[in-house]
C-alpha positions as CSV (number, residue, x, y, z in Angstrom):
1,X,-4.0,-17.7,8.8
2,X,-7.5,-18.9,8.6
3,X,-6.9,-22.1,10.4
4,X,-9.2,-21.6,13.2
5,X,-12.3,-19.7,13.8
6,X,-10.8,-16.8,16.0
7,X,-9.0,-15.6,12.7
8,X,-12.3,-15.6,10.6
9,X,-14.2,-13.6,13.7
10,X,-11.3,-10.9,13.6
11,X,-11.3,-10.4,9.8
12,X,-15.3,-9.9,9.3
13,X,-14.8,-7.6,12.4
14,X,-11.8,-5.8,11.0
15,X,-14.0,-5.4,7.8
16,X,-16.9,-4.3,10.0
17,X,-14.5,-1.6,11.7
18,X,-13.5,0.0,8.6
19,X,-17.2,-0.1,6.8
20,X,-18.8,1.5,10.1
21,X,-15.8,4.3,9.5
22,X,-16.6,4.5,5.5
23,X,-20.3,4.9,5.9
24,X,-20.1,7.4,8.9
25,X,-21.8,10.3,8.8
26,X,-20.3,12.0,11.8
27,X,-17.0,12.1,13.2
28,X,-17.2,10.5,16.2
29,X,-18.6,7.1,14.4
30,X,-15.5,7.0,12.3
31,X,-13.5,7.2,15.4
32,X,-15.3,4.2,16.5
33,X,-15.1,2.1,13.5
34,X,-11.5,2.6,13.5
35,X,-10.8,1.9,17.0
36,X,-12.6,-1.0,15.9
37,X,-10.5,-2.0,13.1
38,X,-7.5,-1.4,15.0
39,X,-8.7,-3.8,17.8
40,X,-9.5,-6.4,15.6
41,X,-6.1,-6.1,14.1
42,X,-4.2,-6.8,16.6
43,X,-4.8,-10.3,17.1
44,X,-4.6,-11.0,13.4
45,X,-0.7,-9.9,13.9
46,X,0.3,-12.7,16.5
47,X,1.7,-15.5,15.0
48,X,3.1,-18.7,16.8
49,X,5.5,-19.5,14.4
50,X,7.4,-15.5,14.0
51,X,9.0,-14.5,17.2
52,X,8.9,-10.7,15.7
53,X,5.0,-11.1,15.8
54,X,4.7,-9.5,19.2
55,X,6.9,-6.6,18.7
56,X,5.5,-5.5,15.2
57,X,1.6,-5.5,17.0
58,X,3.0,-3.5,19.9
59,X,4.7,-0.9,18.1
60,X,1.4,-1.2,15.8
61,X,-1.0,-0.9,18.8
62,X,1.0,2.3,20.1
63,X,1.6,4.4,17.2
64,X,-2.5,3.7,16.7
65,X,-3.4,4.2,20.0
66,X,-1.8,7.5,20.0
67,X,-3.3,8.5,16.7
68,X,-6.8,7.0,17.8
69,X,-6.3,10.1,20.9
70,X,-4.9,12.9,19.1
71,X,-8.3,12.3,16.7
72,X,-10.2,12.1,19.7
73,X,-8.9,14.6,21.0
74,X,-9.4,16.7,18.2
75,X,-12.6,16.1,17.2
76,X,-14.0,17.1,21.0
77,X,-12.5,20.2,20.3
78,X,-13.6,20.7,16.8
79,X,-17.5,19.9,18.2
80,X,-17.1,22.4,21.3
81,X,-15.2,25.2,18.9
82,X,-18.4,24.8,16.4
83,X,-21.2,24.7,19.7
84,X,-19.6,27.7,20.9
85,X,-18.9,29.6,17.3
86,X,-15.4,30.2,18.3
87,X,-14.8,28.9,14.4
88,X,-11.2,30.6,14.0
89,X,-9.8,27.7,16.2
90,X,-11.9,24.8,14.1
91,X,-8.7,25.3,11.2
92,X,-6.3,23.8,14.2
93,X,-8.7,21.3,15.2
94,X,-9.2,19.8,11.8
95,X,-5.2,20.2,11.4
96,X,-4.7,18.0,14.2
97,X,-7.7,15.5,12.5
98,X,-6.0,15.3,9.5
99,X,-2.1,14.9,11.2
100,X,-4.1,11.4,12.8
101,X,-5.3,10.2,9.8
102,X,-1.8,10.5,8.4
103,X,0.1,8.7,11.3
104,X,-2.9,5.9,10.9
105,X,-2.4,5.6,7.1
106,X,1.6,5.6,7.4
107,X,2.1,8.6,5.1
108,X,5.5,10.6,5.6
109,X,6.5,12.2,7.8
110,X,4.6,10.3,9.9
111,X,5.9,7.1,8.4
112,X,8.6,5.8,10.9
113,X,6.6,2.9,12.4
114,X,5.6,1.2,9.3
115,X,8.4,-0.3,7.6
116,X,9.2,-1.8,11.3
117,X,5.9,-3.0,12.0
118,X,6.0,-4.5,8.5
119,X,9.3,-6.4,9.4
120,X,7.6,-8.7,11.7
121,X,4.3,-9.8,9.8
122,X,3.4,-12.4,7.7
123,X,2.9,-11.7,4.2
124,X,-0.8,-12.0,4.3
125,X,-0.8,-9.7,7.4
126,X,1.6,-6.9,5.7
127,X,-0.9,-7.2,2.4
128,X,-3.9,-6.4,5.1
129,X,-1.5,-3.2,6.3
130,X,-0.7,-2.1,3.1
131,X,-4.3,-2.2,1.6
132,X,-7.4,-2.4,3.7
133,X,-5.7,-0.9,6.5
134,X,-5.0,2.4,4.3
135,X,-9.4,2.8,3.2
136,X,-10.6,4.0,6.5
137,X,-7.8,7.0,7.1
138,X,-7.7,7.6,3.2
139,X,-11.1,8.2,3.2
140,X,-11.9,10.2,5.8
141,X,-8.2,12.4,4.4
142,X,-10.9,12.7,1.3
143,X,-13.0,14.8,3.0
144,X,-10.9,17.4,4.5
145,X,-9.6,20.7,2.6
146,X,-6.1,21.2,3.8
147,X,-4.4,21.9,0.1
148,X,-0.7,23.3,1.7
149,X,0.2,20.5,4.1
150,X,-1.1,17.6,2.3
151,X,1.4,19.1,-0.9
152,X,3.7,18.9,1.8
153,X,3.0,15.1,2.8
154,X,2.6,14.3,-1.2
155,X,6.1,14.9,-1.7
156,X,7.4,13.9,1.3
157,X,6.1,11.1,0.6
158,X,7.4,10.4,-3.1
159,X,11.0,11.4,-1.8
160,X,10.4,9.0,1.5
161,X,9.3,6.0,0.0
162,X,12.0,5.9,-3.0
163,X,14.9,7.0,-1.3
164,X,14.1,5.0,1.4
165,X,14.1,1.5,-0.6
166,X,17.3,1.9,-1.9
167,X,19.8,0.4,0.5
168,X,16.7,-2.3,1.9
169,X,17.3,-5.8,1.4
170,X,14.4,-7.4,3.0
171,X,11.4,-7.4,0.8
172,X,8.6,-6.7,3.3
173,X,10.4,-2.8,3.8
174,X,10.9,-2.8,0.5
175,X,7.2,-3.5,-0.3
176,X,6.3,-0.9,3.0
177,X,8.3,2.1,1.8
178,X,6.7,1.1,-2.4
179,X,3.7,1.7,-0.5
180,X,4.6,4.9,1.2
181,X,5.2,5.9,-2.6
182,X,2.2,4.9,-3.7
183,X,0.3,7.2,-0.9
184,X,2.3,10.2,-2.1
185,X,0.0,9.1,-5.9
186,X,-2.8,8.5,-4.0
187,X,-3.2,12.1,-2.2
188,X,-2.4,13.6,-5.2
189,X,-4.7,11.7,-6.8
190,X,-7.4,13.3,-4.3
191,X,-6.9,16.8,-5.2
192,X,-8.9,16.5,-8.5
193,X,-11.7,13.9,-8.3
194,X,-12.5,10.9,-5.6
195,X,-13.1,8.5,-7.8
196,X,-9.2,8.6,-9.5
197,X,-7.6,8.0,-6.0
198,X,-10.0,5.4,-5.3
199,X,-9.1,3.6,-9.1
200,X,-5.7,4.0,-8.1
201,X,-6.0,2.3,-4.7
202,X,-7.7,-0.6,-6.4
203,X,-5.1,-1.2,-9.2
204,X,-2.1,-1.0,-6.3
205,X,-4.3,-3.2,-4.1
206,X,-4.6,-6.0,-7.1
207,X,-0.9,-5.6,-7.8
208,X,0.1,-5.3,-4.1
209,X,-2.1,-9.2,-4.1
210,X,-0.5,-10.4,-6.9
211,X,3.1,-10.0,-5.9
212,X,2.1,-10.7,-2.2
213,X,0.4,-14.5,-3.6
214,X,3.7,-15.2,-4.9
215,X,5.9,-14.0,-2.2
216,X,3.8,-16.0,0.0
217,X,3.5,-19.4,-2.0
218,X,7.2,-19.4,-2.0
219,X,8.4,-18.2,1.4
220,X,10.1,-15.4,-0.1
221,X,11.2,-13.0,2.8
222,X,15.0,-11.2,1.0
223,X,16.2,-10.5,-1.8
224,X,18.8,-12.7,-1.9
225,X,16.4,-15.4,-2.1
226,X,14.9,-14.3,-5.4
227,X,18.7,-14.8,-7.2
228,X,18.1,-18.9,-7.2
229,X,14.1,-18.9,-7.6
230,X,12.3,-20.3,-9.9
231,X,15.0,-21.3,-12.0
232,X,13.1,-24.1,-13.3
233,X,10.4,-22.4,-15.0
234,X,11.1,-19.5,-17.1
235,X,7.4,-18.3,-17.2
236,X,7.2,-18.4,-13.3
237,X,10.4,-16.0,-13.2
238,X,9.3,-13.6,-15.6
239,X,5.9,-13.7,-14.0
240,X,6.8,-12.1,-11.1
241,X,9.5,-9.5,-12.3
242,X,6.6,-8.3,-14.8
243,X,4.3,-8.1,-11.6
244,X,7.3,-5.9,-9.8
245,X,7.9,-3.5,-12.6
246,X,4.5,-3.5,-13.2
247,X,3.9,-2.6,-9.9
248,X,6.3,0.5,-10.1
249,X,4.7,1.4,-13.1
250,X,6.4,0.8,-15.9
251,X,4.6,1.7,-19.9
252,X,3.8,-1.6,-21.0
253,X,2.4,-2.9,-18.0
254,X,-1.4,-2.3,-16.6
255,X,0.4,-0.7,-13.4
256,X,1.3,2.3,-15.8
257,X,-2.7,3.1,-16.0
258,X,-3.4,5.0,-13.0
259,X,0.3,6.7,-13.1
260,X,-1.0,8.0,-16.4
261,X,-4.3,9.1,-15.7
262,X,-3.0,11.5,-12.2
263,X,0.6,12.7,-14.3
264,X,-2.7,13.5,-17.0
265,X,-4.8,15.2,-14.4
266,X,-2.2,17.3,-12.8
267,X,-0.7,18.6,-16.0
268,X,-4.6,19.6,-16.6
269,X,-4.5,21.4,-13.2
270,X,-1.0,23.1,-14.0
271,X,0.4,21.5,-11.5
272,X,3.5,20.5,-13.1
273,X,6.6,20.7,-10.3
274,X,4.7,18.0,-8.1
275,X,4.2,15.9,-11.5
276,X,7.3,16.5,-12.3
277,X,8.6,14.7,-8.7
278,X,6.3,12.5,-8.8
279,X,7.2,11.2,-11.9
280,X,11.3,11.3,-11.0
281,X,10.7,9.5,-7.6
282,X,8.7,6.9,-9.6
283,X,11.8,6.5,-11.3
284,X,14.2,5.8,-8.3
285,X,11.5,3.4,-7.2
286,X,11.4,1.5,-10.5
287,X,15.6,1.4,-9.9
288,X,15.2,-1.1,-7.2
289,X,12.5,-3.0,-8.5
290,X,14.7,-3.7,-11.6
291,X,17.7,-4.3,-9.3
292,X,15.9,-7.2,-8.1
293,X,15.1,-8.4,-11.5
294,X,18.3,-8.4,-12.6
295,X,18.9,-12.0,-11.8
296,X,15.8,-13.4,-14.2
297,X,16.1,-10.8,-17.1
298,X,19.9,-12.0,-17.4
299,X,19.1,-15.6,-19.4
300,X,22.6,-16.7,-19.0
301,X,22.7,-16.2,-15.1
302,X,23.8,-19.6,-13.8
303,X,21.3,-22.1,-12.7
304,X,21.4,-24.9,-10.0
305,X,20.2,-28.4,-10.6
306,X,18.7,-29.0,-7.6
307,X,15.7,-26.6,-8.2
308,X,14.2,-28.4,-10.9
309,X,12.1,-30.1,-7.9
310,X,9.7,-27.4,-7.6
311,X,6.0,-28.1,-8.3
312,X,4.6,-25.8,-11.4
313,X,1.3,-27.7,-12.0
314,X,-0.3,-26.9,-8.6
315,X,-3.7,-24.7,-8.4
316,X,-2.1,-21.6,-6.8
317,X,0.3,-21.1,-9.1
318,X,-2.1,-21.0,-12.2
319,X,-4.1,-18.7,-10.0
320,X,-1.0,-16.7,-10.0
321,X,0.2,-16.8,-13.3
322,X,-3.3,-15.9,-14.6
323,X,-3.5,-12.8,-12.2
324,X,0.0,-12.0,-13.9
325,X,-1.2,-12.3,-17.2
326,X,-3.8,-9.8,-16.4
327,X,-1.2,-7.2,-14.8
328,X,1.3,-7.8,-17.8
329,X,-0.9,-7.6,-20.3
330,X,-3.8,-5.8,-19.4
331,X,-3.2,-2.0,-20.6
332,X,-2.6,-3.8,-24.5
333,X,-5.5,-5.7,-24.2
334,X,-7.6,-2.3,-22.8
335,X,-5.8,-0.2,-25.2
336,X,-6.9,-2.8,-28.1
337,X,-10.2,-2.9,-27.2
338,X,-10.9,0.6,-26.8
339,X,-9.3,0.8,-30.9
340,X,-11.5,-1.5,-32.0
341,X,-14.9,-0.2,-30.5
């Protein structure tokens, strides 16, 4: 990705985009810093060597484009309806601002375009969609007071992004509609404190990486793929099923932590049917996580010769098996610490 200097130019301007949209202190400077961001995107997403490229940044550019107008749109008329004190329209107006945000970040029900657009990327492209991509619009989602309908997007989220996983069999939607899961955590996470949606989004993004590094230094793009990989190190094939589960958030694993601390919070706020879904949906996720690791957790499963060729002493993967270490074992180690101080 970073072979030429056009790529680099792009990515400190897609960073620039989204920090001009954090740091905003009116609404039309976020609008700009995401047009930025989505402009800088866009060439990110063509790639030479995938012919689905061009389709997955046009679908991309469209479903932005029109959510970059309806925020426009509604922030003009949020400015005029507060000039003017007509304020009983300004609850429509911030509606229609917060409906934007949601079609940017790829929350259901406006959710249709980002499995697709996922389909066609690269694996260090789809890790840019499914994490820095989501600060911007989650951010700005932060700071608006719309209790009802984001309840309503929290657990049509949860029922979206695990049902929808089920019958995939291409990683990439796989990993889109685990995300769309996630968001559904995320904006529930946001109805008690800012800071717990923000831990959250940082323990999914270092997961997200750690399974995305592997995917990546293997070509891994279907399932299918993962039933005759990495049969020649046991270590490497655990590795990455402990990432997966860990990653739907299983006890044992450091993924569990932020799962823990939201299904804590909401049971303080009595909100007990949404952690109650939450919770099941979690489950259906976790389903097809462990359907893919059924091929390494069965010892016995029948091995080919001709994989013993692969390289296990290289630099990337000790970088990845050290990141793993840290997502298997990090809630024991955290939990140990915190016993013994």
């Amino acid at each position: 990705m970073f072979n030429n200097s056009s790529k680099i130019m792009f990515v400190l301007i897609l960073i620039t985009g989204t920090m001009i949209t954090v740091s905003a202190n009116s609404w039309l400077s976020a609008w700009m810093g995401l047009e930025i961001n989505l402009l800088s995107f866009i060439p990110l997403m063509s790639d030479t060597n995938n012919l689905m490229s061009t389709e997955a940044s046009l679908k991309y550019f469209l479903t932005q484009a029109l959510a970059s107008a309806v925020l426009l749109f509604s922030i003009i008329l949020l400015l005029m309806n507060h000039n003017f004190m007509l304020l009983n329209s300004s609850n429509f107006s911030s509606m229609m601002i917060l409906s934007a945000l949601l079609l940017k970040s790829g929350t259901a029900p406006f959710h249709f375009w980002f499995p697709n657009v996922m389909e066609g990327l690269s694996w260090i492209n789809s890790l840019i969609l499914m994490t820095w991509q989501k600060i911007a619009p989650l951010m700005l989602i932060s700071y608006l007071q719309f209790k009802m309908i984001l309840m309503i997007c929290i657990i049509l989220s949860a029922v979206v992004g695990s049902l929808g996983g089920l019958n995939q069999t291409s990683l990439r939607k796989l990993m889109a509609y685990s995300s769309i899961n996630h968001l559904g955590w995320m904006l529930s996470a946001m109805y008690s404190s800012e800071s717990l949606w923000m831990m959250y989004f940082l323990f999914y993004s270092f997961l997200s990486f750690n399974l995305i590094f592997f995917f990546n230094l293997f070509n891994v793009y279907h399932i299918n793929q993962l039933f005759s990989l990495f049969m020649s190190s046991k270590i490497l094939k655990f590795s990455i099923f402990f990432n997966l589960l860990s990653l739907g958030g299983l006890p044992p694993f450091i993924g569990f932590m932020p799962k823990w601390l939201v299904i804590q919070t909401l049971s303080f706020n009595n909100q007990l049917f949404l952690m109650a879904l939450l919770t099941v949906m979690a489950l259906i996720t976790l389903y097809f996580y462990l359907r893919m690791s059924y091929s390494a957790f069965m010892l016995n499963y029948y091995e080919p010769q001709w994989n013993n060729k692969m390289i296990l002493n290289s630099f990337f993967v000790s970088i990845s098996l050290g990141l793993s270490f840290i997502s298997t074992f990090g809630l024991i180690s955290i939990s140990l610490i915190y016993f013994i101080f």
